[in-house]
KOLLO-15207 format. One record per residue (C-alpha): residue in one letter; x, y, z. Coordinates in nm, 4 decimals, decimal comma, always signed. Layout:
+------+----------+----------+----------+
! code !     east !    north !       up !
+------+----------+----------+----------+
!    a !        X !        Y !        Z !
...
+------+----------+----------+----------+
END
This chain:
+------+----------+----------+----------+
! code !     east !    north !       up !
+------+----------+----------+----------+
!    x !  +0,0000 !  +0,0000 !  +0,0000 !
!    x !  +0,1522 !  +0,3445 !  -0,1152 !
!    x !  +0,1280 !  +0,5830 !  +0,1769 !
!    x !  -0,0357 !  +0,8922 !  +0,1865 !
!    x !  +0,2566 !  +1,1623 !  +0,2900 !
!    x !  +0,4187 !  +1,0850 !  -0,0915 !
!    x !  +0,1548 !  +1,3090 !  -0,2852 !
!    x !  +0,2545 !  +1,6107 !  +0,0496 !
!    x !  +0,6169 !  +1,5030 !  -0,0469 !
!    x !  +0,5686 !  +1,5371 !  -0,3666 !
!    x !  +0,3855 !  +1,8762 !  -0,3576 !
!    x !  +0,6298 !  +2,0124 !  -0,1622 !
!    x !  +0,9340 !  +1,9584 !  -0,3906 !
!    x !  +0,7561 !  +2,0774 !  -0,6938 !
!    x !  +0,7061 !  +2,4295 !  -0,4751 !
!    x !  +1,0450 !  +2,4396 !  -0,3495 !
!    x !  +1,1537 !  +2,4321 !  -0,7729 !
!    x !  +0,9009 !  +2,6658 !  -0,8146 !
!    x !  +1,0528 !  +2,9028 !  -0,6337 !
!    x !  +1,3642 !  +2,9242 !  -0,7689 !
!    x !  +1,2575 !  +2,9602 !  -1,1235 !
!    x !  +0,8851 !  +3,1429 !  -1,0335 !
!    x !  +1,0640 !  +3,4593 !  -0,9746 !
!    x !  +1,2179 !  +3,4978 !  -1,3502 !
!    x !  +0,8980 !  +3,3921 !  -1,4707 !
!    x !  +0,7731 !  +3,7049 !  -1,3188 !
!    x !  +1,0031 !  +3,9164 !  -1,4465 !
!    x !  +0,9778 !  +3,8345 !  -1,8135 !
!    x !  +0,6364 !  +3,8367 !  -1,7739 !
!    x !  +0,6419 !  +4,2070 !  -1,6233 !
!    x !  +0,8523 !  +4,2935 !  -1,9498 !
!    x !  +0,5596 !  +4,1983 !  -2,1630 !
!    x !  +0,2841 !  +4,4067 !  -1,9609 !
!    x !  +0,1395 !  +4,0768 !  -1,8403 !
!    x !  +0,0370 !  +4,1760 !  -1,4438 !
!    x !  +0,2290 !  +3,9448 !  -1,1642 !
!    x !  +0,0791 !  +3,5904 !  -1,0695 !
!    x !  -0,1170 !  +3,5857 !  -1,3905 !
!    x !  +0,1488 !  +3,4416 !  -1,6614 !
!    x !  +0,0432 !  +3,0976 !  -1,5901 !
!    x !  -0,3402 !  +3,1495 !  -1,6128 !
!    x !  -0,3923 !  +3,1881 !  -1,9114 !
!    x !  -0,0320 !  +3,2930 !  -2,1317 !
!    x !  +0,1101 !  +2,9457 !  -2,0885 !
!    x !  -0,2473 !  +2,8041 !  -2,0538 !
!    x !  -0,3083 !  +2,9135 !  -2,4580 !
!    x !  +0,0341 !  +2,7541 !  -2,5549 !
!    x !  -0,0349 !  +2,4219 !  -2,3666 !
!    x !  -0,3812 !  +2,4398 !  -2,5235 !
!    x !  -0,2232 !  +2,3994 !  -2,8711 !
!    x !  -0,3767 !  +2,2926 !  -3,1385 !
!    x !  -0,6794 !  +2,3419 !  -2,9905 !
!    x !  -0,7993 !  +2,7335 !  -2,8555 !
!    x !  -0,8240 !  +2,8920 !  -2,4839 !
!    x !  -1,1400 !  +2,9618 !  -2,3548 !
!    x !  -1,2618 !  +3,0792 !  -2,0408 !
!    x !  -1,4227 !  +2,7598 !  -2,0633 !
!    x !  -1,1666 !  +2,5439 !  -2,0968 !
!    x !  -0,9726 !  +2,7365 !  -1,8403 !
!    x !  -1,2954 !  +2,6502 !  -1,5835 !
!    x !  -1,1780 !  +2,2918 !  -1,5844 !
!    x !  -0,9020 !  +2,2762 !  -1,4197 !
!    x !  -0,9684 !  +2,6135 !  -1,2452 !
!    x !  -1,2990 !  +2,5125 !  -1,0983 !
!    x !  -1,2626 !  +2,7595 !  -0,8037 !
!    x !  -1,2621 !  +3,0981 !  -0,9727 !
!    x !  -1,5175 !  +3,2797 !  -1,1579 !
!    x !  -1,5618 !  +3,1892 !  -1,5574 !
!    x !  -1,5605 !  +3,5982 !  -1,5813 !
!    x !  -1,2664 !  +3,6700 !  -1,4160 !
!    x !  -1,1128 !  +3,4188 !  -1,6690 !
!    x !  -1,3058 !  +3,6090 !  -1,9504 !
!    x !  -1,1508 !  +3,9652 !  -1,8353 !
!    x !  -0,7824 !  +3,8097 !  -1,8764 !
!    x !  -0,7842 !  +3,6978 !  -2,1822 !
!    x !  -0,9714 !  +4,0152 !  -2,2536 !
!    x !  -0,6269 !  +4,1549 !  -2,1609 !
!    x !  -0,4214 !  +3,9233 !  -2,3459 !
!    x !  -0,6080 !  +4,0567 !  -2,6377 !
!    x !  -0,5470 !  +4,4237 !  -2,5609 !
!    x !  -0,1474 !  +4,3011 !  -2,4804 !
!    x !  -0,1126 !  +4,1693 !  -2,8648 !
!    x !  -0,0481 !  +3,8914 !  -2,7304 !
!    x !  -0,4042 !  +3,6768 !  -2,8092 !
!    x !  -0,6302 !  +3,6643 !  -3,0925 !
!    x !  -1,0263 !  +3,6394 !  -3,0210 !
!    x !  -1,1735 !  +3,4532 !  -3,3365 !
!    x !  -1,5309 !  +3,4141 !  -3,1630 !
!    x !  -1,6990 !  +3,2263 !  -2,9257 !
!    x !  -1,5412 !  +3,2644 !  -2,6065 !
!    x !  -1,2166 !  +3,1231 !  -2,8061 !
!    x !  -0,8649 !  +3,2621 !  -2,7720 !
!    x !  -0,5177 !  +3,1818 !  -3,0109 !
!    x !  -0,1776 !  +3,3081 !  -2,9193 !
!    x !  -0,0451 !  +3,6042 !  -3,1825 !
!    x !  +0,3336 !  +3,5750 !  -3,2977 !
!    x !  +0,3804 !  +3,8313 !  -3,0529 !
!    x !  +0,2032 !  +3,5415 !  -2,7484 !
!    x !  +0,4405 !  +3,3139 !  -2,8903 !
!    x !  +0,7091 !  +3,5354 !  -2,8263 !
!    x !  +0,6017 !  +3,6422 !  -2,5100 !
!    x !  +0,6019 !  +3,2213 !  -2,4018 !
!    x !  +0,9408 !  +3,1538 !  -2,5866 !
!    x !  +1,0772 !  +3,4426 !  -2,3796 !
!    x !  +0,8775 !  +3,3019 !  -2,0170 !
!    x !  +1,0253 !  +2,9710 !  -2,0845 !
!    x !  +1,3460 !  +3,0360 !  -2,1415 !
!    x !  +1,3411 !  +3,2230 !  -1,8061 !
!    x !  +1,2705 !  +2,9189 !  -1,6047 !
!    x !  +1,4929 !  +2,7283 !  -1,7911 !
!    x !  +1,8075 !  +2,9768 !  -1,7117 !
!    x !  +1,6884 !  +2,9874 !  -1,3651 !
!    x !  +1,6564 !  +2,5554 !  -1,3122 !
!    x !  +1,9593 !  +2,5465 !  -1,5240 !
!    x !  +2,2490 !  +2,6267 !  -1,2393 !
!    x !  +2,0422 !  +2,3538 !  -1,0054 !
!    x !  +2,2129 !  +2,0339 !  -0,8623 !
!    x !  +2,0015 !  +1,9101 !  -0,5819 !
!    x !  +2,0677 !  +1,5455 !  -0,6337 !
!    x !  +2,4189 !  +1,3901 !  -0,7765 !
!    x !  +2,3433 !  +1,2765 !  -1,2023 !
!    x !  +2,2880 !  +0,9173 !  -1,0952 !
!    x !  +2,0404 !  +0,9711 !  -0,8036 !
!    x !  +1,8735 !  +1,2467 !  -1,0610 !
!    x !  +1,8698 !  +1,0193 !  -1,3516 !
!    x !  +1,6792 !  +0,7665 !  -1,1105 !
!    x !  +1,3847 !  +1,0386 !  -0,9839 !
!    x !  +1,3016 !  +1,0665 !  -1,3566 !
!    x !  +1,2751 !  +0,7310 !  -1,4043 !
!    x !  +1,0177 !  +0,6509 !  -1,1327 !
!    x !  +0,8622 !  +0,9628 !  -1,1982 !
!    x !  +0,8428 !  +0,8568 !  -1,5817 !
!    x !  +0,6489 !  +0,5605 !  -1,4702 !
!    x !  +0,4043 !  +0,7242 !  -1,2118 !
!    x !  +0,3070 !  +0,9492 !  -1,5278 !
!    x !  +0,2977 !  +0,6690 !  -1,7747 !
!    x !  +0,0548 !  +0,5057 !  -1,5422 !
!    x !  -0,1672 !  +0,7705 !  -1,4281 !
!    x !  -0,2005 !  +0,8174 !  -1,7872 !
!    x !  -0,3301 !  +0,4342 !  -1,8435 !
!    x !  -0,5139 !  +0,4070 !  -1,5252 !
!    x !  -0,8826 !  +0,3290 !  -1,5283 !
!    x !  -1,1573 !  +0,6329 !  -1,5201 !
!    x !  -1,2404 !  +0,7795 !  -1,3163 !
!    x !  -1,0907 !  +1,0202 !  -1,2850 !
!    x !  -1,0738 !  +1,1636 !  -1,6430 !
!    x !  -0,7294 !  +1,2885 !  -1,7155 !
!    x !  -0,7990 !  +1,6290 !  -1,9183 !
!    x !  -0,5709 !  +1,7793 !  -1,6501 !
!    x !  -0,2941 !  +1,6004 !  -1,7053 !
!    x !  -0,3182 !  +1,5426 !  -2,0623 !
!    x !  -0,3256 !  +1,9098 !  -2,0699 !
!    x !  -0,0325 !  +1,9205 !  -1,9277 !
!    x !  +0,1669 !  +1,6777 !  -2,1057 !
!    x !  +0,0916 !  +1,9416 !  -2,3951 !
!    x !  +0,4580 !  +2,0989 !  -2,3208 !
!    x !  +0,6625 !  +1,8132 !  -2,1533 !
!    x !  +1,0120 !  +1,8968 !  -2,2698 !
!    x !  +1,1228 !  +1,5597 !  -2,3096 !
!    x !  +1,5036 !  +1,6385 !  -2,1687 !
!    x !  +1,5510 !  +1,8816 !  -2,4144 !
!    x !  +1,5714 !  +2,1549 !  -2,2253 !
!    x !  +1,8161 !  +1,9325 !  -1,9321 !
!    x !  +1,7148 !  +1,7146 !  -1,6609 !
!    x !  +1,5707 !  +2,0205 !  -1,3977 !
!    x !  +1,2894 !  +2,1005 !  -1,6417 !
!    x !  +1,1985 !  +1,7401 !  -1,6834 !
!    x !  +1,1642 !  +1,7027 !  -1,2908 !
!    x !  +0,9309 !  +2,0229 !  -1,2925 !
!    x !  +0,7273 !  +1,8438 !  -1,6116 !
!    x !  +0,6401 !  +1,5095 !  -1,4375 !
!    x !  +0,6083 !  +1,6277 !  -1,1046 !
!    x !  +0,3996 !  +1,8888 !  -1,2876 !
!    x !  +0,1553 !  +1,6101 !  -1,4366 !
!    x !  +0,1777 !  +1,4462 !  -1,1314 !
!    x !  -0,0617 !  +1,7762 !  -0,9899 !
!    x !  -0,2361 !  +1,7896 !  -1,2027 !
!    x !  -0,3190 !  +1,4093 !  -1,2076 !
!    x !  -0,4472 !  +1,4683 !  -0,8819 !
!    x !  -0,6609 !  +1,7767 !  -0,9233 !
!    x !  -0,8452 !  +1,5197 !  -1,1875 !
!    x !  -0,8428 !  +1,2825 !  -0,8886 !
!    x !  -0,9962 !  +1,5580 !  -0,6687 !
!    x !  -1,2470 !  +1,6756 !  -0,9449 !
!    x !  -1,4062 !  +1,3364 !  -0,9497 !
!    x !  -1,4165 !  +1,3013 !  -0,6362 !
!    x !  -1,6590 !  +1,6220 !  -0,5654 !
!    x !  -1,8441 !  +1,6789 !  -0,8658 !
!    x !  -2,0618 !  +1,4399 !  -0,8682 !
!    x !  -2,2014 !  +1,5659 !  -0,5563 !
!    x !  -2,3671 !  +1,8699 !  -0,7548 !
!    x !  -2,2161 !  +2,1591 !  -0,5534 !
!    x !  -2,1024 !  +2,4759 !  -0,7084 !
!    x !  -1,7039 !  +2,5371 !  -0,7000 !
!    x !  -1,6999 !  +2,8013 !  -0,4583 !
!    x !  -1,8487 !  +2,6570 !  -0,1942 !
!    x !  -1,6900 !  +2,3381 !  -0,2620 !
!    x !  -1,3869 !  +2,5720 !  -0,1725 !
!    x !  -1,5427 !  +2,7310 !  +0,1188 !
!    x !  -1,6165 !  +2,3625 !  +0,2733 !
!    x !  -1,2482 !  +2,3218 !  +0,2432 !
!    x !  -1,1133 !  +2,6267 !  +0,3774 !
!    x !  -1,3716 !  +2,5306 !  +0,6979 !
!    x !  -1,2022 !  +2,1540 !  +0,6781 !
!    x !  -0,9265 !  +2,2764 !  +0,7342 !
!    x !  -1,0068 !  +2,5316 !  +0,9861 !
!    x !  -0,7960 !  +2,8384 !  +0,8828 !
!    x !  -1,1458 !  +3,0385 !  +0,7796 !
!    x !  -1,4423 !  +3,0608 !  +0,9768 !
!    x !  -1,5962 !  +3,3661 !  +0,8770 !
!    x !  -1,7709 !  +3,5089 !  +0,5211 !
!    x !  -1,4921 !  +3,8163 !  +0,6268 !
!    x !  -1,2072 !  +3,5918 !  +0,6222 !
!    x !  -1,3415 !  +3,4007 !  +0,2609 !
!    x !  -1,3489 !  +3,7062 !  +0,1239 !
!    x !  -1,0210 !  +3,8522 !  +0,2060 !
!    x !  -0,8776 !  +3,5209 !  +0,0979 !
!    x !  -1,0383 !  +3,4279 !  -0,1725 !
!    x !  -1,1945 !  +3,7167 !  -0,3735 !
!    x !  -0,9029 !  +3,8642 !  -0,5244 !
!    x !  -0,7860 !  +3,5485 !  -0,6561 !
!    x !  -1,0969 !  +3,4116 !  -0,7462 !
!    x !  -1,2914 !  +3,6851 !  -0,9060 !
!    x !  -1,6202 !  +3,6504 !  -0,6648 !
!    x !  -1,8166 !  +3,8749 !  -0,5105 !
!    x !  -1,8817 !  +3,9256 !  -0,1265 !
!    x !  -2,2651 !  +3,8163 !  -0,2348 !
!    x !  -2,0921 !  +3,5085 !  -0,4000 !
!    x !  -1,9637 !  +3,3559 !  -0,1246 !
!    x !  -2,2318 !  +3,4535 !  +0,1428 !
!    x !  -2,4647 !  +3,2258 !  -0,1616 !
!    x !  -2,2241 !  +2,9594 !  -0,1452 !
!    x !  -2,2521 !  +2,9428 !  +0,2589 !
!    x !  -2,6025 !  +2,9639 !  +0,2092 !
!    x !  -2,5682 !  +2,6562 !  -0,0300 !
!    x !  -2,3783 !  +2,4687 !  +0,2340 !
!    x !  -2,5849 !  +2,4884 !  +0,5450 !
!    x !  -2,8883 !  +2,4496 !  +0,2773 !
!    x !  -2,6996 !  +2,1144 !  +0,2490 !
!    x !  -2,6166 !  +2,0590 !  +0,5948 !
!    x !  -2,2803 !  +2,0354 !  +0,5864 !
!    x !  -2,2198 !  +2,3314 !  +0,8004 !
!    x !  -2,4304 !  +2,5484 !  +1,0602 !
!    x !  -2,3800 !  +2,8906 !  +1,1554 !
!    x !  -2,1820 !  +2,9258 !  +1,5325 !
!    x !  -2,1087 !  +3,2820 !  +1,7380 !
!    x !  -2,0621 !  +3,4852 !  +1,3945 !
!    x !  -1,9060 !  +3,2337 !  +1,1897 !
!    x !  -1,9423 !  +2,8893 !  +1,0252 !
!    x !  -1,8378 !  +2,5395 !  +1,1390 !
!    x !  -1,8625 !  +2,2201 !  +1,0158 !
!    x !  -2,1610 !  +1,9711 !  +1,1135 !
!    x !  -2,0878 !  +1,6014 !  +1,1467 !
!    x !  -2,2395 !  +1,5266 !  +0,7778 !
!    x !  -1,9947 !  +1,8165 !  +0,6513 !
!    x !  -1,7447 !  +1,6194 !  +0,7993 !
!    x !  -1,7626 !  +1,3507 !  +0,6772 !
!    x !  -1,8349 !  +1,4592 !  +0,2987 !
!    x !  -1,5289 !  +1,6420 !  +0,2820 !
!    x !  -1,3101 !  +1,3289 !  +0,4225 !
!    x !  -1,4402 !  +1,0822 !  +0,1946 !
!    x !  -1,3883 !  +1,3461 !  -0,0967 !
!    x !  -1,0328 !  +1,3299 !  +0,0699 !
!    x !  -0,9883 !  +0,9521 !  +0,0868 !
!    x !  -1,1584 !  +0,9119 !  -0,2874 !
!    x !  -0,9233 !  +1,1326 !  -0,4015 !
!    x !  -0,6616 !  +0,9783 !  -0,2573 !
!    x !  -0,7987 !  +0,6125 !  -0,3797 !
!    x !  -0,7878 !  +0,7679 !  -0,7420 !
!    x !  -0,4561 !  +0,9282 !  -0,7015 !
!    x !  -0,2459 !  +0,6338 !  -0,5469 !
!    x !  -0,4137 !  +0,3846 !  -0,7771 !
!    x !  -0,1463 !  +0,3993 !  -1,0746 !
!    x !  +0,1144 !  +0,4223 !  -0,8386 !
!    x !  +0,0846 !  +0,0462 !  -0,7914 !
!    x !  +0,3075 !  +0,0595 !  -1,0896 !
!    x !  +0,6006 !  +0,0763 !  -0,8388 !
!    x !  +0,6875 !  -0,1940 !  -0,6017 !
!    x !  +0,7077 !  -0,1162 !  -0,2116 !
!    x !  +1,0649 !  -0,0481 !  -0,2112 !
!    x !  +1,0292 !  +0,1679 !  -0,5029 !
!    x !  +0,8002 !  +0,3889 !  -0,3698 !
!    x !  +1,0679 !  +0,4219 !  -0,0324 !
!    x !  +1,3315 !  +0,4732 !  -0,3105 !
!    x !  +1,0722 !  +0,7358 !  -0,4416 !
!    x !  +1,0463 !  +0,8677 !  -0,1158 !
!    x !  +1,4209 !  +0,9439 !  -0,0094 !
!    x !  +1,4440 !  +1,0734 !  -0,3408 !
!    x !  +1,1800 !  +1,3220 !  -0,3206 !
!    x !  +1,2978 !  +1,4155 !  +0,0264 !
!    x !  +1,6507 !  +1,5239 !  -0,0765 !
!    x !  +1,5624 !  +1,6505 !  -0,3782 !
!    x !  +1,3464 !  +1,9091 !  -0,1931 !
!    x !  +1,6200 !  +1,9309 !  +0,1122 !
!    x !  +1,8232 !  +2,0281 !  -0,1923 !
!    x !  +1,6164 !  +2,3032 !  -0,3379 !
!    x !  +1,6020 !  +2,4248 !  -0,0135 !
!    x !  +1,9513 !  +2,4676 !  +0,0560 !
!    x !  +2,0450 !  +2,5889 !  -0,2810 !
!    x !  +1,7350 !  +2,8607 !  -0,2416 !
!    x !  +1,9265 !  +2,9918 !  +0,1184 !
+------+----------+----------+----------+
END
């Protein structure tokens, strides 16, 4: 049985990469007019689309948590940047000068992962090859979940071109979004609205409690309104999954358990294709993974 803390693990080193090549992202992106954090949302989101077109649609798939209009308004701005075409529909293409604009982001974060040596070439060489496999499998495994996610993201998978740094960020990459298709079966099918599916989460987990504290956190990123969220609260305790307590929200019992069997069926769904790799792979995975991000981490000091 594959344990639990690898997917954490594996989170973890992909943001500790992240960092160290996030910042020149930001940068290149700033010299194009594109405004910070939003380079991935929908810039690199029209060239992993390729062949087929960007749509505030599409975009809703994978970023089930934010408003369809907020997506709208930024490619509205990719258009007034030069750097999308709208040719109807809701449906967006890159220009030459998006292309550009990409070539120039990518070449950024490869500079930046470039200098990195977290692991020595063997031990590196070895990551990749596991991580090759979990991939491989998630890509064959059994629906659900449906793997738009992380077919989508195979879309730009460098295949060692670029040297072996980007090819760690690519699989463990897919491996994220392999999972947010895990978690996207998972709570679907229940028939609640993104936001509040969200909202339950954030009350999970116990860092918000308030509509306040939703909306600080989550409006500016997600493009909803204060009367948004105070519907999707409404939708949960409608549902009984949470009751209103001393100004705030908390979680009943049936709440409760929704959200942790969402948890564990995500899990199921994740883990499933790791069965690829034997028990003392997935340790060898796991020591891996933990210098590799020990690494990062050191270098990033």
């Amino acid at each position: 049985m594959i344990s639990s803390d690898l997917w954490p693990l594996t989170w973890e080193a992909l943001q500790a990469l992240t960092r160290h090549y996030g910042p020149a992202i930001d940068r290149a992106a700033e010299q194009v007019g594109i405004p910070y954090g939003e380079w991935y949302g929908w810039l690199m989101a029209a060239k992993i689309f390729e062949p087929d077109p960007v749509s505030a649609a599409r975009l809703h798939v994978r970023a089930a948590y934010a408003n369809p209009a907020l997506q709208e308004e930024r490619l509205g701005k990719g258009v007034r940047l030069g750097l999308l075409s709208h040719v109807g529909g809701g449906d967006y293409y890159l220009t030459n000068l998006g292309h550009a604009a990409v070539r120039q982001l990518i070449a950024a974060a490869y500079a930046a992962m470039t200098p990195l040596h977290p692991l020595p070439p063997a031990e590196l060489e070895r990551l990749l090859a596991l991580l090759r496999r979990l991939v491989e499998a998630s890509l064959a495994a059994a629906e659900p979940p449906g793997k738009w996610c992380l077919r989508v993201a195979r879309h730009y998978d460098p295949d060692g071109r670029a040297g072996p740094m980007p090819q760690v960020d690519q699989y463990l990459s897919d491996l994220a979004a392999y999972r947010d298709d895990a978690h996207l079966a998972a709570w679907q099918p229940l028939g609640v609205s993104g936001q509040a599916w969200e909202t339950l989460t954030h009350l999970w987990v116990g860092d918000i409690t308030t509509l306040d504290e939703l909306c600080v956190r989550l409006s500016p990123r997600r493009g909803y309104s204060r009367e948004d969220y105070a519907d999707a609260l409404a939708e949960l305790v409608a549902r009984d999954w949470i009751a209103e307590q001393a100004g705030g929200y908390r979680l009943t019992d049936a709440g409760t358990t929704v959200r942790d069997q969402a948890e564990e069926t995500t899990n199921r769904f994740f883990f499933a294709p790791w069965a690829a790799l034997t028990e003392a792979e997935a340790g060898e995975l796991r020591s891996l993974l933990t210098q590799l991000r020990a690494g990062l981490l050191a270098a990033g000091e």
